[in-house]
N, C-alpha and C positions, 0 to 999 in steps of 0.2 A: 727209529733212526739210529746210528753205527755210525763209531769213526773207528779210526784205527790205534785210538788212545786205549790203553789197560792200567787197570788199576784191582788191585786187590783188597783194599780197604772198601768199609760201608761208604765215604763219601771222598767227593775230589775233593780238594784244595783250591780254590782260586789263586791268581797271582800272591793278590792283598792277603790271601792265610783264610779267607771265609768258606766253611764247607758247602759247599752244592748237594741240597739233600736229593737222595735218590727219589726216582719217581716211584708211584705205586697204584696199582689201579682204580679206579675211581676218585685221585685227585682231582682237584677243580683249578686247572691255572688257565693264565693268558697264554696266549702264542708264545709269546716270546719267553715265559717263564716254561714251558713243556721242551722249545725247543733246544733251552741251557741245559735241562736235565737231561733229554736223552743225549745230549752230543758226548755227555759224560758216563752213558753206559753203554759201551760198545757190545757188551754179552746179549743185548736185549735185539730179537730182530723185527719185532714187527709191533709198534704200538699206533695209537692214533687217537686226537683228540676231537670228539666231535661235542660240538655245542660247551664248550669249556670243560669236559669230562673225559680224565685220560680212560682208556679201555686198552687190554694187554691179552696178546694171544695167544693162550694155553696150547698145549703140544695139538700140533698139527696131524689129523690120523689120512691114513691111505684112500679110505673108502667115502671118507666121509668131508675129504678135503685136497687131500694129495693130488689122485688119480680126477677129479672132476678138474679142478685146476689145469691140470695137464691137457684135457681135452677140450677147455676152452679157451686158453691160450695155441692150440692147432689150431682151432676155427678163425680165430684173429689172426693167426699169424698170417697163414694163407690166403687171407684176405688185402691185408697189409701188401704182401710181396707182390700184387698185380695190380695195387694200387698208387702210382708216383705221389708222393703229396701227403699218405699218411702214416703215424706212427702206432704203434704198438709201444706198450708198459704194462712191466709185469712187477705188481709190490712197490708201487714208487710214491715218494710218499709227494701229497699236492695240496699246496698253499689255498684257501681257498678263502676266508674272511679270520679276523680277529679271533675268535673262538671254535674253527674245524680248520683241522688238517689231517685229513683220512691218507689212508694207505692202501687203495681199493687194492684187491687182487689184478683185475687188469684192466685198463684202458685204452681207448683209441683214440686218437684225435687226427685234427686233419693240421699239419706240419705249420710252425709259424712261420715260415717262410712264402707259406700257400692260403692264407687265408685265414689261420686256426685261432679260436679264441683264447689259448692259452698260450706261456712261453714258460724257456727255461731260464729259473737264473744263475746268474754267476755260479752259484753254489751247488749247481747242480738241481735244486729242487722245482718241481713244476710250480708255474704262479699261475693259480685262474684253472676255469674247469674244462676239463678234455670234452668234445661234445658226446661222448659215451664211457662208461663205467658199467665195467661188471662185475659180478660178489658170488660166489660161491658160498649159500649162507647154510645152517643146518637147519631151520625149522622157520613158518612163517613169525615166530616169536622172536628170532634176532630182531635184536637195532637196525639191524640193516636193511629192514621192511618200518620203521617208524621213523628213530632219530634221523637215519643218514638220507631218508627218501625226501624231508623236509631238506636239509641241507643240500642237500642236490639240488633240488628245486628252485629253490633261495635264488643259489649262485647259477646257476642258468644254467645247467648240464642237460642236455639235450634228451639224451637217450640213459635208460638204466635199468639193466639185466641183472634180477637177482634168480640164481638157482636152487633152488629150495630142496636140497639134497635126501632127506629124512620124508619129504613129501612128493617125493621124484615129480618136480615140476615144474617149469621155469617160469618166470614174469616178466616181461616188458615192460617198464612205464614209455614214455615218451610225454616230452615238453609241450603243452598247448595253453596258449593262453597265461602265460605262469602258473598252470598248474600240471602238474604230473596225472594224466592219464594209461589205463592199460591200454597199449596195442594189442589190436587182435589177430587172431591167426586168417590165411585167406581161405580160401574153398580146399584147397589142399592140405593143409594144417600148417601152414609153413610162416613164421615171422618173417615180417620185408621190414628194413631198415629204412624210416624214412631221413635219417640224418645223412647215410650212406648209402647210396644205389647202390643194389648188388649185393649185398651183407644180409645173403637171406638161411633163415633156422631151421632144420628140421627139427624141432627141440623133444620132439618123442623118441628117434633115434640115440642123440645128443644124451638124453638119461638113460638108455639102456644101454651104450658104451658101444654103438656101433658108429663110426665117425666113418667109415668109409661112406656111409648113405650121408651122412653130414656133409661133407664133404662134395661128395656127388651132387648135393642139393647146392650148394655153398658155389660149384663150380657152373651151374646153369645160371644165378645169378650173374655171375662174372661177364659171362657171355653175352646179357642182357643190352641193348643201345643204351638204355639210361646209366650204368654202370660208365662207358664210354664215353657217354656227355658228361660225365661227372669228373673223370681223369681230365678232360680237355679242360672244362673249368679251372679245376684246378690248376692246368700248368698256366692258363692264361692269368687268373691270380701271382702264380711269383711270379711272369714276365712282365706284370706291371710293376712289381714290387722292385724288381729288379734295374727296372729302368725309372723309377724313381729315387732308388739309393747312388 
């Protein structure tokens, strides 16, 4: 988390004179104690606390983060744009209980105005889980296949795509039952979104850096009638909503 405050010394000052000590990886704080610290270190761009435990993201490399990043925020985003009702986040950080507030790489949700299980607050930060999250992680050994998959779960996140970069291979979970199952791929190799009609993977593609077949794959979804019934849903959600406010 980032504001726009700068400071040069090791800690801020509060009004009353009390320093705010910096945070550091592997602190154990509450919510509200993680999120005094980072407001007071704007150099920091990406932490997150998950299960009471700050975690702090060492330099970001091309191959191994950068460039995958980039191609699955195309896959979302294009999805998003012919979609009315849902949004796209890229690094944003989201409120989730008492002790997790991740900063997934990207998420989807479907728009609070249209039904979605999450909202934004005042402050800009999301409250409550987007019904999909995805991670760009390096090896099945991140947290991001242990801690965060229980936290997800917890809080009811629907769907959750981690890309196993070092092991070029993606995973699906998906919500059943309150527990996080793998989706499987169909006759074709392709993941189908069941949070999102139409939100379908070529994920062998997707790791070898060919996004045009992605894409291609991504846009026959699009065209699917369930995709269709699904936009419609949704506008009929905010036209309720709408005429209930």
């Amino acid at each position: 988390m980032a504001t726009t405050t700068t400071t040069t010394s090791d800690t801020l000052q509060e009004s009353r004179g009390r320093p705010i000590p910096l945070g550091e990886n592997g602190d154990r704080l509450t919510r509200m104690e993680y999120e005094r610290r980072y407001e007071s270190m704007p150099h920091l761009k990406k932490a997150e606390l998950i299960e009471g435990v700050v975690h702090m993201q060492a330099a970001v490399r091309f191959e191994q983060h950068g460039r995958p990043h980039s191609d699955l925020m195309t896959w979302l985003g294009n999805y998003r744009a012919v979609t009315p009702g849902v949004e796209v986040g890229d690094n944003t950080t989201i409120r989730l209980d008492q002790d997790n507030e991740p900063q997934p790489d990207a998420f989807l949700r479907i728009a609070p105005s249209h039904g979605g299980q999450s909202r934004t607050g005042d402050d800009g930060v999301v409250d409550g889980p987007p019904e999909l999250i995805a991670k760009v992680a390096a090896s099945s050994a991140s947290y991001d296949l242990h801690d965060k998959l229980n936290v997800y779960r917890r809080n009811g996140v629907r769907e959750y795509i981690v890309w196993k970069v070092l092991e070029r291979e993606v995973v699906w979970f998906h919500l059943c039952d309150e527990r996080f199952e793998q989706l499987q791929r169909d006759d074709a190799g392709l993941f189908k979104s069941e949070a999102f009609p139409g939100l379908w993977l070529d994920s062998a593609n997707l790791v070898a850096g060919e996004m045009a077949q992605v894409l291609q794959v991504l846009q026959s979804g699009l065209t699917t009638s369930d995709h269709a019934e699904f936009v419609v849903r949704l506008q009929q959600e905010a036209d309720k909503r709408a005429e209930k406010s």
